[in-house]
C-alpha positions in Angstrom: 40.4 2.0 -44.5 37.0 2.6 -42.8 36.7 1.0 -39.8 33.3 -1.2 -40.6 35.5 -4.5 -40.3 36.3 -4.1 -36.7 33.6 -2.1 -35.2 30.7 -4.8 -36.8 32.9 -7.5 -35.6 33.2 -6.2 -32.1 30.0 -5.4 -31.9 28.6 -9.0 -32.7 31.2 -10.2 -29.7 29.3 -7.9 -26.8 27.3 -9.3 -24.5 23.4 -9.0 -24.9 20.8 -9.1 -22.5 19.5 -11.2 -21.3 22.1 -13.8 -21.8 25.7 -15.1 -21.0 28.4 -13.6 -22.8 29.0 -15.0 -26.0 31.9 -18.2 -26.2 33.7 -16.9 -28.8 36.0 -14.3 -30.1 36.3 -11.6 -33.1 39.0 -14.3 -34.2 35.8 -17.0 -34.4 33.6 -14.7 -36.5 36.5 -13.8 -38.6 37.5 -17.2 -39.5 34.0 -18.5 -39.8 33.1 -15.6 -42.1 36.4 -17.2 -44.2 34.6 -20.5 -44.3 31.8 -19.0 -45.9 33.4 -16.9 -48.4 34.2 -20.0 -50.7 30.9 -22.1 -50.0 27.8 -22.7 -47.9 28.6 -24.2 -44.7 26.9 -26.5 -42.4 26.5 -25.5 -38.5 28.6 -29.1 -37.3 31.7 -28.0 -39.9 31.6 -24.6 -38.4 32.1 -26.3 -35.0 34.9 -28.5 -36.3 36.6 -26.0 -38.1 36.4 -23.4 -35.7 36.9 -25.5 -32.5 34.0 -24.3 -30.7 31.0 -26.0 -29.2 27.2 -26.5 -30.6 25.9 -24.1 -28.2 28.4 -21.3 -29.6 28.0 -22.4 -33.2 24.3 -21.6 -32.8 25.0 -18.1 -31.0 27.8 -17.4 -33.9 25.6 -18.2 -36.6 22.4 -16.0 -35.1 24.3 -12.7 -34.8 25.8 -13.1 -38.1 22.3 -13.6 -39.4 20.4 -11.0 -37.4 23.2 -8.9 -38.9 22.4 -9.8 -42.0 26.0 -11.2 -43.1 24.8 -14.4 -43.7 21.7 -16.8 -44.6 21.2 -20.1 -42.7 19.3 -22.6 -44.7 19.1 -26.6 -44.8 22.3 -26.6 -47.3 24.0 -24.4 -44.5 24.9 -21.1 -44.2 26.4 -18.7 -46.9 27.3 -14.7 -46.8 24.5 -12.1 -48.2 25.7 -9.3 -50.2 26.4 -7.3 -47.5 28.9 -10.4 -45.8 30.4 -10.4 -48.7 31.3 -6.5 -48.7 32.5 -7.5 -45.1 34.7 -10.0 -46.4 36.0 -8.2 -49.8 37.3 -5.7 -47.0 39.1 -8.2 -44.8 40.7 -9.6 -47.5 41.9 -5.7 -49.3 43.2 -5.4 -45.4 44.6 -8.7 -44.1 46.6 -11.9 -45.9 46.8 -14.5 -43.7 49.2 -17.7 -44.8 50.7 -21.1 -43.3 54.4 -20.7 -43.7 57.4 -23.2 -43.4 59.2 -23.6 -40.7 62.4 -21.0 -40.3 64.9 -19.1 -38.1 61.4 -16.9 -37.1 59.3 -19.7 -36.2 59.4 -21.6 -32.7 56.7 -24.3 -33.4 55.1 -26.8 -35.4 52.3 -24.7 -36.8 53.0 -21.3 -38.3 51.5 -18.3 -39.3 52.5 -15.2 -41.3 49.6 -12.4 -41.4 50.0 -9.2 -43.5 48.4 -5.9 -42.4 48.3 -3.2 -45.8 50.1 -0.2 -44.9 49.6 -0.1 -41.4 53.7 0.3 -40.5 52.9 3.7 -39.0 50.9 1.6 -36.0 53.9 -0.5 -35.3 56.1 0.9 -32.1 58.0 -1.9 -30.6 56.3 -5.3 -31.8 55.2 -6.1 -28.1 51.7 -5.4 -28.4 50.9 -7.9 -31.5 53.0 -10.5 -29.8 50.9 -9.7 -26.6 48.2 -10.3 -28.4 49.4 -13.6 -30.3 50.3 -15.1 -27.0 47.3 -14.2 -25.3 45.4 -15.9 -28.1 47.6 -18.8 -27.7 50.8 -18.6 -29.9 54.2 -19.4 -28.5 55.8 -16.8 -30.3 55.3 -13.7 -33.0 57.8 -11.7 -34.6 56.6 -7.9 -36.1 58.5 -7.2 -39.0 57.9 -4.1 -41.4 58.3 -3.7 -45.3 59.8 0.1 -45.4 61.9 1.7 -48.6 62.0 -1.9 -50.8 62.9 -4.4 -47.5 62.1 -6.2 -44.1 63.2 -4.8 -41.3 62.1 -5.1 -37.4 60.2 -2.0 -35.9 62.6 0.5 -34.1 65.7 -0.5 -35.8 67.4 -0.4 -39.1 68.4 -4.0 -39.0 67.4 -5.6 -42.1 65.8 -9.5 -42.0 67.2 -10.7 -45.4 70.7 -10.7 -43.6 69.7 -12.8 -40.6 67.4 -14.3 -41.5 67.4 -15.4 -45.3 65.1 -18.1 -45.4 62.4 -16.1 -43.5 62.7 -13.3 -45.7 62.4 -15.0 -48.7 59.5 -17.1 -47.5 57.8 -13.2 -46.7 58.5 -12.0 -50.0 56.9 -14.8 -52.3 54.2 -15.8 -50.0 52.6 -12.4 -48.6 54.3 -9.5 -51.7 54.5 -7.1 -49.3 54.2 -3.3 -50.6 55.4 -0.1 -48.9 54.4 0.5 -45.0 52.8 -2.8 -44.7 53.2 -4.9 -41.5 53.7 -8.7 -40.8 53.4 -10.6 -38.0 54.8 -14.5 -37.9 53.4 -16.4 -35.5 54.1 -20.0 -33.9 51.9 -22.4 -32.0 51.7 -25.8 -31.4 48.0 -25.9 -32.5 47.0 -24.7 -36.4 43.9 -23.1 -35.4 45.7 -21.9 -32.6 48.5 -20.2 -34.5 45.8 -18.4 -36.8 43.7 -17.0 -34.0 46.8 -15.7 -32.3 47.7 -14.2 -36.4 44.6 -13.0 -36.6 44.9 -11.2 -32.9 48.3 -9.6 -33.7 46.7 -8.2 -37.2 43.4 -7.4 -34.9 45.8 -4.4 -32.6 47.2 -2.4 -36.4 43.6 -1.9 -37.4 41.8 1.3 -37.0 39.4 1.6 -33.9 37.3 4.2 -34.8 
């Protein structure tokens, strides 16, 4: 996959001068340009939703504009053409879905995120659940789809054995296909537990 998803998104996140640095994340852009993809929406919903203050809403909203990824009019703000090329390539790359609680999950609010065929950038696990608990999860779990089944990075033990009811929620929720990687993620908070998804799926895509 090219990497326009992560470099525009990064680059919207750096500083500019003159200016303080901006008060939110790639996770905020990501999850705002979400909002957008089903309807126009308003700059006090994108403050709710996102969990952010007016003073960042308005800073979001700008560079996604001055990027032109979005337009901002009375009705609110929707994606242009080219947001919407952004998105169609988030969603070809990353599934993101609330999950029930099971033997994986350590929380109230959970998160499975899918990463298309990006197994090969797995090692151990640690960096996506560095990640998630940096962005504030209590726990994530990397788990790999490799010949036809789950199975956790650097071993051959399969998760349908020890875990049935995680597995099976995996399966019918997310479809998983060959060399694809998952990440389940807990948190106490539900916009909390999809930043933290959306920061262990941020480490398995390309940087350059």
């Amino acid at each position: 996959m090219p990497s326009t998803l992560k470099q525009s998104l990064q680059k919207l996140t750096k500083e500019k001068a003159p200016g303080p640095s901006p008060s939110f994340s790639t996770y905020h852009l990501l999850l705002a340009i979400e909002l957008m993809a089903d309807k126009s929406v308003g700059r006090n919903k994108l403050a709710r939703e996102l969990d952010i203050g007016q003073g960042a809403v308005r800073t979001l909203i700008g560079r996604l504009r001055d990027a032109g990824l979005i337009t901002t009019l009375k009705s609110g703000c929707s994606l242009t053409d080219k947001g919407f090329r952004l998105w169609k390539e988030y969603r070809s790359t990353i599934k993101k879905i609330g999950i029930e609680k099971n033997e994986l999950t350590f929380a109230d609010h959970n998160v499975a995120v899918l990463v298309k065929n990006r197994g090969q950038k797995v090692q151990t696990g640690m960096e996506q659940r560095d990640a998630a608990v940096m962005a504030g999860a209590k726990s994530a779990t990397t788990i790999l789809f490799r010949e036809g089944r789950l199975v956790f990075p650097s071993t051959i033990r399969e998760v349908d054995k020890d875990f049935p009811k995680a597995s099976a929620q995996i399966v019918k929720l997310l479809e998983p296909q060959e060399n694809d990687a998952i990440v389940v993620v807990s948190s106490d908070s539900p916009r909390r537990a999809e930043y933290a998804a959306l920061a262990a799926a941020w480490t398995l895509l390309d940087n350059n």
